[in-house]
C-alpha positions in Angstrom: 0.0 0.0 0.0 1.5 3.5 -0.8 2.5 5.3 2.1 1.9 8.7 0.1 -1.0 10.2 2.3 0.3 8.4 4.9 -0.1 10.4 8.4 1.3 7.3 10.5 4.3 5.7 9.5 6.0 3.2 11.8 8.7 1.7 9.9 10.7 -1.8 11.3 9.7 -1.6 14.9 11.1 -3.6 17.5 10.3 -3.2 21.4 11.7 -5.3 24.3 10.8 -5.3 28.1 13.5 -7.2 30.6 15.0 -8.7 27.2 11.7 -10.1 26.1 10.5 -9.1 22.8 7.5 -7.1 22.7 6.9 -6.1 19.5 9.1 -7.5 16.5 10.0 -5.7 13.1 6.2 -4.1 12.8 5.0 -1.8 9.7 2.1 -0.5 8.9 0.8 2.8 7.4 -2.3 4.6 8.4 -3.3 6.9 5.6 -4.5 10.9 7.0 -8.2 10.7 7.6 -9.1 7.1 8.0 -9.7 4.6 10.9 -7.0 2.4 11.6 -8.1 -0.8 13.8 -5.2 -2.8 15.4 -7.1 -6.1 16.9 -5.5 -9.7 18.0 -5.1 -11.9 21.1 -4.2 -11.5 24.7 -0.7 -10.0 24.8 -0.5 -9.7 21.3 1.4 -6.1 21.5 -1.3 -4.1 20.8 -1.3 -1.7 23.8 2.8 -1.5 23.5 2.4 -0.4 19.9 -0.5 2.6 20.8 2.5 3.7 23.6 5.0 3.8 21.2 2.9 5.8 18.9 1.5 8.2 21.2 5.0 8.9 22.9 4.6 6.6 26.4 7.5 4.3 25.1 10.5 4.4 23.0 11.3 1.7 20.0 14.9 -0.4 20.5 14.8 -0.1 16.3 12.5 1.1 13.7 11.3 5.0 13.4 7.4 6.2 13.8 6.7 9.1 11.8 3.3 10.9 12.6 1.9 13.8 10.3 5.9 13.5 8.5 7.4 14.3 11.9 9.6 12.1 13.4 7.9 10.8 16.4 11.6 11.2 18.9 13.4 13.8 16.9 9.8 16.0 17.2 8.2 14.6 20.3 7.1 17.8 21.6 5.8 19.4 18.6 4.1 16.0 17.9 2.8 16.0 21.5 0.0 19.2 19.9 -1.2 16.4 17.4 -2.1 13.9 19.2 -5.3 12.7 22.0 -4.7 9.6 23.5 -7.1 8.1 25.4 -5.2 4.5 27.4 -7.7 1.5 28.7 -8.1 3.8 32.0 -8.2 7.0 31.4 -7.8 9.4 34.3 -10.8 11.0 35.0 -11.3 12.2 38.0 -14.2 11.4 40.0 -14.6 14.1 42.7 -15.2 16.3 40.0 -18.0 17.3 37.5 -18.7 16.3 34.0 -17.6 20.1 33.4 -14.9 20.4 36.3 -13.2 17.5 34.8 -13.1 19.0 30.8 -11.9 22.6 32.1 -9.4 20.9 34.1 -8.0 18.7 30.1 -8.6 22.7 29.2 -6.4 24.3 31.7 -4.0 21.2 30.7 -3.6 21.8 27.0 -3.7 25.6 27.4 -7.6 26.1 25.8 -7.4 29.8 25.6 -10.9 31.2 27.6 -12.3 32.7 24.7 -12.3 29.5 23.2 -13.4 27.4 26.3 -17.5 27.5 25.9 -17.7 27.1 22.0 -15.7 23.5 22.3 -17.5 22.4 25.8 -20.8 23.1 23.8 -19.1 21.3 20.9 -17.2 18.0 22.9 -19.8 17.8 25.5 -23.0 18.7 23.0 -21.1 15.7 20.4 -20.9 13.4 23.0 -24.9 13.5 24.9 -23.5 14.8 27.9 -24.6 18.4 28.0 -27.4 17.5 30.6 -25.6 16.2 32.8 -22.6 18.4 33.2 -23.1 18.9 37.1 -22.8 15.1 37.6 -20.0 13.5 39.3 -17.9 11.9 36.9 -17.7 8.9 39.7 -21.4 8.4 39.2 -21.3 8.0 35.9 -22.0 4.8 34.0 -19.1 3.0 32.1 -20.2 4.2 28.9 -20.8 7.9 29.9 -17.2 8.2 31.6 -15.8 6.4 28.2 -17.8 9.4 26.5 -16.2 12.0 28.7 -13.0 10.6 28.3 -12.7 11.0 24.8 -14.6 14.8 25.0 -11.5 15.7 27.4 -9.1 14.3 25.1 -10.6 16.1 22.1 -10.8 19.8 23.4 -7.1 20.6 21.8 -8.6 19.3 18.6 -6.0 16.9 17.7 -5.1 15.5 14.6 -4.4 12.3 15.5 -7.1 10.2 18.3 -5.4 7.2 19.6 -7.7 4.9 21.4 -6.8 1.6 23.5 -9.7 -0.4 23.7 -12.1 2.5 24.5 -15.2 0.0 24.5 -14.1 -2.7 26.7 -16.6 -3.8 29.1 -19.4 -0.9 28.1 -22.8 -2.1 27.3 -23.9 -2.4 23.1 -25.8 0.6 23.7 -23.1 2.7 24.3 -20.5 0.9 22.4 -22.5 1.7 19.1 -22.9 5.5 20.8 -19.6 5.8 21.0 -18.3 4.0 17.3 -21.3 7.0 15.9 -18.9 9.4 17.5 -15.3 8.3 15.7 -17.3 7.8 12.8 -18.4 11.9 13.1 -15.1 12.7 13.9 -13.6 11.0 11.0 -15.6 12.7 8.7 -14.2 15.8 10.2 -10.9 14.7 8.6 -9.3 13.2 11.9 -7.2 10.1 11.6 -7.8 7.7 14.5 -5.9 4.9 15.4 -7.8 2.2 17.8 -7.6 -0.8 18.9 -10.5 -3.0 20.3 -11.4 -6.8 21.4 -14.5 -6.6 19.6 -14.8 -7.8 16.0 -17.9 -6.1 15.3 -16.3 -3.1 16.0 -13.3 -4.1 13.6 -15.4 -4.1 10.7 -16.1 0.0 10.9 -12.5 0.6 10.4 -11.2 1.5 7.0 -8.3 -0.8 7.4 -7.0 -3.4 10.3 -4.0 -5.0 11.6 -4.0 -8.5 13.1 -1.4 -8.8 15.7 -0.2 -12.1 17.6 2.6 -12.2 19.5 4.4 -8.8 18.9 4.1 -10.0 15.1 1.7 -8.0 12.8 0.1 -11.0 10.5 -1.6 -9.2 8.4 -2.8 -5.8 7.2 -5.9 -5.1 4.9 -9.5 -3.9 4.8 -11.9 -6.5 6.9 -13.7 -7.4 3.8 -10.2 -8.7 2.6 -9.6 -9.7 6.2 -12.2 -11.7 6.2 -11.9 -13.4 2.3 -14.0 -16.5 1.8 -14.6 -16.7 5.7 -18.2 -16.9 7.0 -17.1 -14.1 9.3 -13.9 -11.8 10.3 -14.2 -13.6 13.3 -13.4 -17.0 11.7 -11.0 -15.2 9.6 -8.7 -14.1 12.4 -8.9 -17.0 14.8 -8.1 -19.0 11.2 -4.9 -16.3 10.9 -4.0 -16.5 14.3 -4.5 -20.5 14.8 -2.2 -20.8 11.3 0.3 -19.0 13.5 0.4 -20.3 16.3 -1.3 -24.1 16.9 -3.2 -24.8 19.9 -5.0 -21.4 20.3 -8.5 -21.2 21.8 -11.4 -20.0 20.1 -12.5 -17.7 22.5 -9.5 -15.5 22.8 -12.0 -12.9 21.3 -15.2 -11.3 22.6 -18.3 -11.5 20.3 
């Protein structure tokens, strides 16, 4: 795939905790405005490669480039570009809906003129304008997933990076939440996610499947899932091929 409108690049990356190798010669290309899925088993590296990307950990080998900076050389500049939301995001719960996103504000430096048009915007996009004098701590999982990613929105980044934003909220809200990307990809955001749900794979423009700190295969689910009766069977087929003895139900359905 050309790597002309590329926004990510990560280019031969290798990653080792404690002299165990995490993630091992990976590349893949997401191209500026699409939705990038990264989805596999247990351990696979997904969460390691999100870090790398977003600036949490440093590669042994390989270079990231994000929006044609390179992600160490430029890690401050590249810093402005991106919202990353991990697997628990740090809200805080002693505060309200609204306490919380003009404390990500104060963080990113929101000047106050600017302050009310994107809480009406973030808050507004994501349902949660009622409820802004809520606790976030009695919030249900799939409002606080909603806040999350409002809060990491308000510096309008170019690049979202999500780690499994969905896990453990109800249909309901996962579907809420998967209307949102979708809005804010049609805004010309690029977003990088990764999630345990399949179902979820399938609105992605393209996907990785990762096993192992290896990246298996890249290509759109519909080529994913081939002659398969579902990208389900298709990746369990992938990752079985791979590695013999694995479970069916490494995956949630």
């Amino acid at each position: 795939m050309s790597d002309v409108r590329a926004y990510v690049k990560v280019s031969g990356v290798f990653l080792s905790f404690r002299q165990v190798q995490v993630l091992k010669d990976i590349s893949f290309c997401v191209p500026a405005g699409s939705v990038f899925g990264l989805v596999g088993s247990d351990g696979a590296g997904k969460s390691s490669m999100l870090r790398l990307i977003a600036g949490m950990l440093r590669a042994q080998a390989g270079e990231i480039h994000i929006g044609g900076l390179n992600s160490v050389a430029a890690h401050r500049k590249i810093k402005r570009l991106i919202g990353y939301m991990p697997q628990r995001f740090g809200l805080y719960p002693d505060l309200t809906i609204e306490e919380n996103m003009d404390f990500f504000m104060d963080v990113f430096g929101i000047p106050r003129a600017q302050r009310a048009v994107r809480k009406e915007k973030y808050l507004g996009f994501s349902n949660l304008l009622p409820f802004m004098d809520r606790l976030a701590g009695n919030l249900s999982g799939g409002m606080k997933q909603k806040l999350g990613l409002a809060c990491v929105l308000v510096h309008e980044p170019e690049l979202l990076i999500l780690d499994e934003p969905t896990n453990g909220v109800d249909p309901v809200s996962r579907r809420e939440f998967w209307d949102m990307l979708g809005r804010m990809r049609g805004e010309g955001m690029t977003i990088l996610v990764s999630s345990a749900y399949l179902d979820e794979a399938k609105k992605c423009d393209r996907l990785g499947l990762m096993h192992a700190g290896v990246l298996l295969e890249q290509n759109t689910p519909a080529l994913m899932q081939g002659d398969y009766p579902s990208l389900e069977a298709a990746v369990v087929a992938r990752i079985k091929k791979a590695d013999r003895g694995l479970a069916d139900d490494t995956f949630q359905y």
